[in-house]
N, C-alpha and C positions, 0 to 999 in steps of 0.2 A: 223063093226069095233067096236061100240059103246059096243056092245054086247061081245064081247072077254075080252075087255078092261076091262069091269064093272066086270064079271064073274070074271076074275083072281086079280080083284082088291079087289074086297069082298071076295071073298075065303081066299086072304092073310091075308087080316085082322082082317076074323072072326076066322080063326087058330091063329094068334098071341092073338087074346082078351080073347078064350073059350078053345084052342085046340083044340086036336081029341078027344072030346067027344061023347056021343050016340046023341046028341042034335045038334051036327054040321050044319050035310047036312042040318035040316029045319031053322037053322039059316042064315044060308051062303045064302041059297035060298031065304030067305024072305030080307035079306041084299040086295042081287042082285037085286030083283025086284025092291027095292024100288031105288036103285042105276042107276037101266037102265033108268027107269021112267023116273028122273031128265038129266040123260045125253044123251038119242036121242032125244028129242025135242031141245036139247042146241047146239047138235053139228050139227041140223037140220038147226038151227038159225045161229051158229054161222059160220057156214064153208063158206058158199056165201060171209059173208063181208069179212073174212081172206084174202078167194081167189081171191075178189076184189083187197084189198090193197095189197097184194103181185104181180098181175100182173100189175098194176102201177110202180111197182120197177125191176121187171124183164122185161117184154115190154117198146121196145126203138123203137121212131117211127122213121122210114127208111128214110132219109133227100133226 
């Protein structure tokens, strides 16, 4: 997921900063990697506690 996310996120914004230049694709690419980098170790980290705290608030213990 991290990898979708990151790729069309850096794609959009290295076309809004550069355009369709000849120089895109290895920008967008060196964007992305450095973009993925930071965001699957994070969402690595961070998804177990989210999923924590939200099954606290949706699980209701059966009386």
């Amino acid at each position: 997921m991290s990898y979708f996310m990151t790729l069309l996120i850096s794609g959009v914004t290295t076309f809004l900063a550069i355009g369709f230049t000849p120089v895109f694709v290895p920008t967008w690419l060196s964007a992305w990697l450095s973009s993925w980098a930071i965001a699957f170790p994070t969402v690595l980290t961070v998804a177990p506690v989210v999923r924590c705290i939200l099954h606290r608030f949706v699980v209701t213990v059966a009386v």
